[in-house]
C-alpha positions as CSV (number, residue, x, y, z in Angstrom):
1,X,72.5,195.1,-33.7
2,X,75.8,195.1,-31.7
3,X,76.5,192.5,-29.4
4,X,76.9,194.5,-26.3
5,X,73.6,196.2,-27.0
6,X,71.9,192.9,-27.4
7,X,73.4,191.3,-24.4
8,X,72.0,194.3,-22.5
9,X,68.4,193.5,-23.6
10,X,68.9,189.6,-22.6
11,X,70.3,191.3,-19.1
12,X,67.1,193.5,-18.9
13,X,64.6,190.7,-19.6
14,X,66.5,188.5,-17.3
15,X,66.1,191.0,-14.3
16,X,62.5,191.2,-15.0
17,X,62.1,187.5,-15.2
18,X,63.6,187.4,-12.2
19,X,61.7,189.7,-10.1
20,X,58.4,188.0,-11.7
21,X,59.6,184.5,-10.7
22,X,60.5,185.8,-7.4
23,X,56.8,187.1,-6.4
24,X,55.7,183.4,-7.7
25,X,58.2,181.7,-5.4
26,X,56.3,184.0,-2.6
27,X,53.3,183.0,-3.5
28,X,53.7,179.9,-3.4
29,X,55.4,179.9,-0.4
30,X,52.2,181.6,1.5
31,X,50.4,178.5,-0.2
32,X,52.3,176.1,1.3
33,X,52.5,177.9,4.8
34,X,49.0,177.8,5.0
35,X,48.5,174.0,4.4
36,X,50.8,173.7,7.1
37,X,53.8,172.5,4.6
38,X,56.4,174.6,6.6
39,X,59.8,172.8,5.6
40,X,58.8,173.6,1.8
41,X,57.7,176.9,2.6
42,X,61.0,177.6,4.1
43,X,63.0,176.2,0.8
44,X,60.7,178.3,-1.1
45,X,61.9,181.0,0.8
46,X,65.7,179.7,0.1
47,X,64.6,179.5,-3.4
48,X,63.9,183.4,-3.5
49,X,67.0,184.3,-1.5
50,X,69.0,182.6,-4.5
51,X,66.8,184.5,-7.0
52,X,67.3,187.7,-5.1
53,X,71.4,186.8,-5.7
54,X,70.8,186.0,-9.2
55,X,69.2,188.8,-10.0
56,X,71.9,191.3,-8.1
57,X,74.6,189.5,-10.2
58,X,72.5,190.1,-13.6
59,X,72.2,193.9,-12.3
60,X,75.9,194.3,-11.9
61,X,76.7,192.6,-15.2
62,X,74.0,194.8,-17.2
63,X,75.8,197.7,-15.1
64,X,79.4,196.6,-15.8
65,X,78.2,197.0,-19.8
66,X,76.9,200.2,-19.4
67,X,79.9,201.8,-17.7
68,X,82.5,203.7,-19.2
């Protein structure tokens, strides 16, 4: 398989990791919020803000090797 076409893949899984670790980081963030752990709810939510970026920056790669 070519290169490009793998790194594509890795770029696909990667997105979909992403958005899966992201609804975990949530979750876990509701968790904490309702034991009354505010401060690491709110770096949970930091956490996912930074996942959200990562996974923008994975999209625009994957998109950068699909263009012409």
């Amino acid at each position: 398989m070519d290169p490009v076409e793998k790194a594509k893949i890795r770029l696909r899984e990667w997105i979909h990791h992403a958005e899966h670790h992201m609804e975990d980081y949530e979750k876990l963030a509701r968790e904490l919020e309702g034991l009354g752990k505010r401060e690491s709810a709110q770096e949970m939510r930091r956490v996912i803000e930074l996942a959200a970026q990562q996974k923008t920056s994975l999209g625009r790669a994957l998109e950068a090797l699909e263009g012409p």
